[in-house]
mmCIF file of the C-alpha atoms, coordinates in Angstrom:
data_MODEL
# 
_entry.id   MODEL 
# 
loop_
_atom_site.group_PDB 
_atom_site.id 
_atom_site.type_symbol 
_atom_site.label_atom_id 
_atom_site.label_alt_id 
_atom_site.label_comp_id 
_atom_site.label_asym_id 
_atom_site.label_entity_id 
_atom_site.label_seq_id 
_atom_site.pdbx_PDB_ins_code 
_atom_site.Cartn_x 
_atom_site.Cartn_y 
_atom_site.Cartn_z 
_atom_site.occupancy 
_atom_site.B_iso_or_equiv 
_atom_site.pdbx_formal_charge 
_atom_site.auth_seq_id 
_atom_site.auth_comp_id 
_atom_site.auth_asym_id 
_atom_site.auth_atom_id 
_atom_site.pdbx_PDB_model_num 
ATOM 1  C CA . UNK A 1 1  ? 0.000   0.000   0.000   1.00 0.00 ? 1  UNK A CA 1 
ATOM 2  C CA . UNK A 1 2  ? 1.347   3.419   -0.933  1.00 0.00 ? 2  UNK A CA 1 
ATOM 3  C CA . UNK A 1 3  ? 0.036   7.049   0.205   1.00 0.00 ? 3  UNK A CA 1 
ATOM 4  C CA . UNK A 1 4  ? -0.592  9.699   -2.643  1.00 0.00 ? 4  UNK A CA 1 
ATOM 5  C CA . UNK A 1 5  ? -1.505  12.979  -2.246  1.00 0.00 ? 5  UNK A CA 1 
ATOM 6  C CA . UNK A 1 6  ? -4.872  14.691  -3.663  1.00 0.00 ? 6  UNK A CA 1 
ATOM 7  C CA . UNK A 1 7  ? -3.692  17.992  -5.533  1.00 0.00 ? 7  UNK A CA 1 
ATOM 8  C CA . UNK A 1 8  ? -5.635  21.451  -5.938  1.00 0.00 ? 8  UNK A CA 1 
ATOM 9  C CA . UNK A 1 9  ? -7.247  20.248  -9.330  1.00 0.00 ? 9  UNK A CA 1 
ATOM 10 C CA . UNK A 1 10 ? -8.101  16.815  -7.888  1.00 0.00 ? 10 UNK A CA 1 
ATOM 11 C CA . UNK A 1 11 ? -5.356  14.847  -9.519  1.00 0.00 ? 11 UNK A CA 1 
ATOM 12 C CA . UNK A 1 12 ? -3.281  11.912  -8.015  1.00 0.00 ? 12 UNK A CA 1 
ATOM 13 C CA . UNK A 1 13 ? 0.043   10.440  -9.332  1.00 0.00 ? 13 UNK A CA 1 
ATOM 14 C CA . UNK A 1 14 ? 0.394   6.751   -9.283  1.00 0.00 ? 14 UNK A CA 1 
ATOM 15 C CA . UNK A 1 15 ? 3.475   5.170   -7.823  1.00 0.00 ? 15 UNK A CA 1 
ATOM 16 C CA . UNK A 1 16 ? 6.282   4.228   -10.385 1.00 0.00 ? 16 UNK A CA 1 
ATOM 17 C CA . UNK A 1 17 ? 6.714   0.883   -8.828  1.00 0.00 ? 17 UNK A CA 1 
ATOM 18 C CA . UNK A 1 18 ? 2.978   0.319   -8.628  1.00 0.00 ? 18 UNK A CA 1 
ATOM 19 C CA . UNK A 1 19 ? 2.464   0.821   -12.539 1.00 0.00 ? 19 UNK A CA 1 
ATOM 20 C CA . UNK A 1 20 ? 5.562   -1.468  -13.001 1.00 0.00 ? 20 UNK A CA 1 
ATOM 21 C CA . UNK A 1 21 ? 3.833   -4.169  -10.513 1.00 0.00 ? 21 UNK A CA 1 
ATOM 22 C CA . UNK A 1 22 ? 0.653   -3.876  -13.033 1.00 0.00 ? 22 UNK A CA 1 
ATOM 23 C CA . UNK A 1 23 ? 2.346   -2.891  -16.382 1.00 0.00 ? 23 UNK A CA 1 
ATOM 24 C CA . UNK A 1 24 ? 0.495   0.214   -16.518 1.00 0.00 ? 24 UNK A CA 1 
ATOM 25 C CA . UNK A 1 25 ? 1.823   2.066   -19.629 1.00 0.00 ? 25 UNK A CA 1 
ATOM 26 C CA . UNK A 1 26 ? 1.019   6.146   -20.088 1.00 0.00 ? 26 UNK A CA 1 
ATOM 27 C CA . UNK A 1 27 ? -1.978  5.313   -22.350 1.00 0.00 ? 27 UNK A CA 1 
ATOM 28 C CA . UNK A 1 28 ? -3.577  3.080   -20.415 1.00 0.00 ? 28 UNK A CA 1 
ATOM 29 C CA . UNK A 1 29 ? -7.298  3.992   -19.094 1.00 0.00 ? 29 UNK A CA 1 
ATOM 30 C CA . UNK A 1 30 ? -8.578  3.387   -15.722 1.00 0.00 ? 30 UNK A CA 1 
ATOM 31 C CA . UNK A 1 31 ? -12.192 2.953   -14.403 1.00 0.00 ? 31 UNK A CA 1 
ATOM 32 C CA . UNK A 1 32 ? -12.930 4.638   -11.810 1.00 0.00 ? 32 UNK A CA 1 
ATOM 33 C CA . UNK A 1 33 ? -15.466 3.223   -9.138  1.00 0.00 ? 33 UNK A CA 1 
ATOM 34 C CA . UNK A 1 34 ? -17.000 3.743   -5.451  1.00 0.00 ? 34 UNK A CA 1 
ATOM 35 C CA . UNK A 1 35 ? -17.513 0.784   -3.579  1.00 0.00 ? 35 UNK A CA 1 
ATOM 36 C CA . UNK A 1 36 ? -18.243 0.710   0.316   1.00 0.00 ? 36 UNK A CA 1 
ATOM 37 C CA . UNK A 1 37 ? -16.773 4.315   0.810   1.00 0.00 ? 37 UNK A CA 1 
ATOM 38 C CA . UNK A 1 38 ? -13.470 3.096   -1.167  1.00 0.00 ? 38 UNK A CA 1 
ATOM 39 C CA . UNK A 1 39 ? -12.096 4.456   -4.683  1.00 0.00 ? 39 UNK A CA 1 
ATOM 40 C CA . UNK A 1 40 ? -11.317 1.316   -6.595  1.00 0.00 ? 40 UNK A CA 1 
ATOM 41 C CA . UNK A 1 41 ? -9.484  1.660   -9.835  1.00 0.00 ? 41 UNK A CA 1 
ATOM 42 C CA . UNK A 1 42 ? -9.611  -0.863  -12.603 1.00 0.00 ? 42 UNK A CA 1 
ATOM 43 C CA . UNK A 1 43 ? -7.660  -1.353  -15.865 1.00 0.00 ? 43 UNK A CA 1 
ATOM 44 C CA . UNK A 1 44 ? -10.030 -0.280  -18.941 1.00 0.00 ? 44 UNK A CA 1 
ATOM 45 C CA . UNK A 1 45 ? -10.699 -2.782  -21.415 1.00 0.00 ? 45 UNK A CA 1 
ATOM 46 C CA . UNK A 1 46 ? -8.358  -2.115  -24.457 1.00 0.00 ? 46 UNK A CA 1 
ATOM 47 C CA . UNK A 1 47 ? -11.816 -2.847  -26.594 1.00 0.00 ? 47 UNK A CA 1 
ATOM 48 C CA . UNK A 1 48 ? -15.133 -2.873  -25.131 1.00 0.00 ? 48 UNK A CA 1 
ATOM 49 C CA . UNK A 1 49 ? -17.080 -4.850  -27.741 1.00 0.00 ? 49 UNK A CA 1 
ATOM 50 C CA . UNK A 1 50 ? -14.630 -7.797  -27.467 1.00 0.00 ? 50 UNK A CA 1 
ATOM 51 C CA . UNK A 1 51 ? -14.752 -7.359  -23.264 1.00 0.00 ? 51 UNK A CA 1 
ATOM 52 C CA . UNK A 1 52 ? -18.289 -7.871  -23.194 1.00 0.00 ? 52 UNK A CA 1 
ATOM 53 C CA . UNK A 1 53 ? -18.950 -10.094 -26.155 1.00 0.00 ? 53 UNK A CA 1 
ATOM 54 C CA . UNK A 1 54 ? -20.689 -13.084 -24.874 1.00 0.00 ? 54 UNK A CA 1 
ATOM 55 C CA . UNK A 1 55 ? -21.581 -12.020 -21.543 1.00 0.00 ? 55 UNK A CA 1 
ATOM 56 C CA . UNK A 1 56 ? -25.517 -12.572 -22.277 1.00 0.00 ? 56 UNK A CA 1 
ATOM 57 C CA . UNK A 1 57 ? -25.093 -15.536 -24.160 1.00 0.00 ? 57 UNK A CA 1 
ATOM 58 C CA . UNK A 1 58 ? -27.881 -18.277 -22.613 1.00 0.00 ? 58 UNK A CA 1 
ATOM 59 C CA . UNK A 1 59 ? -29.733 -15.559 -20.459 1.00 0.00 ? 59 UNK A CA 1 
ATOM 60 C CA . UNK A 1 60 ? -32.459 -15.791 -22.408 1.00 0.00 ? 60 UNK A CA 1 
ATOM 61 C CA . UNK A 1 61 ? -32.245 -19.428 -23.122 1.00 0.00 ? 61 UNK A CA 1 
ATOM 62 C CA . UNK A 1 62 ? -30.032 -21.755 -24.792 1.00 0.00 ? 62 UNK A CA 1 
ATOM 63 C CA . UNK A 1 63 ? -31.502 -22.565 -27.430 1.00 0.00 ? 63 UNK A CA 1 
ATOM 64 C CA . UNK A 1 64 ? -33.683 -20.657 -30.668 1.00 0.00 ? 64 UNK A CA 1 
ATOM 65 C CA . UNK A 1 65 ? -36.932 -22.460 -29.387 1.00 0.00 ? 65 UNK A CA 1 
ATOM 66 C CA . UNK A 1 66 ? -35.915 -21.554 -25.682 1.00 0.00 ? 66 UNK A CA 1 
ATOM 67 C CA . UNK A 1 67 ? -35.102 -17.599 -26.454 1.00 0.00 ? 67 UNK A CA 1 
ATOM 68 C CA . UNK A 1 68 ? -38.409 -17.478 -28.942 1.00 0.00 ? 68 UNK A CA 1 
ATOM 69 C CA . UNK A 1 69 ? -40.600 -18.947 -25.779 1.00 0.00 ? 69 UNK A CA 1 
ATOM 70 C CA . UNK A 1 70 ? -39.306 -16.053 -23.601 1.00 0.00 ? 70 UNK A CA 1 
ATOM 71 C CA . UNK A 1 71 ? -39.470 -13.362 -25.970 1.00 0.00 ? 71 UNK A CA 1 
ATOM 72 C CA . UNK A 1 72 ? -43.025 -14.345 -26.581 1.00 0.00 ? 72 UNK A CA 1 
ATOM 73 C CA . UNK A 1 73 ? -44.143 -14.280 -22.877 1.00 0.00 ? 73 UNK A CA 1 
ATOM 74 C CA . UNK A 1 74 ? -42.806 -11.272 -22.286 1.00 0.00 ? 74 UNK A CA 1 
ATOM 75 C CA . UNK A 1 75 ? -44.509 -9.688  -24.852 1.00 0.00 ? 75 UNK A CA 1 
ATOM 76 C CA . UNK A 1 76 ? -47.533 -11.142 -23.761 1.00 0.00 ? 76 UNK A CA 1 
ATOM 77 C CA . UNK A 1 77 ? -46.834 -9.486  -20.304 1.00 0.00 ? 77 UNK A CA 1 
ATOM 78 C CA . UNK A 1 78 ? -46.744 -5.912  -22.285 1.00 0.00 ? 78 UNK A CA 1 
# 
């Protein structure tokens, strides 16, 4: 664990040996989150689409039939 300091404009440097620990380069994005009263930072996908991609798949069902049956009850529920 390291200390950094907030500055006037709200800005914090990370620690050189932390972004060697994580292989942070310059470009690299960070998300920025609150959890529990804590600021947690997290690597940004280098690509979104490919990130997510899949993360859905069998929600709805696994199969045509098995997607088709829920898409038609919820539209019945409309």
């Amino acid at each position: 664990m390291g200390t950094v300091k907030l500055s006037r404009m709200r800005q914090i440097t990370i620690p050189a040996n932390v972004c060697r620990q994580l292989s942070m380069k310059d470009v690299d994005y960070l998300l920025l989150d609150v959890h529990e009263g804590k600021i947690v930072l997290t690597r940004a996908p280098e690509n979104f689409a490919k990130h997510f991609k899949g993360i859905s798949k069998g929600l709805f069902g696994k199969t045509a039939e098995e997607i088709d049956a829920y898409v038609t009850e919820e539209r019945k529920s409309w």
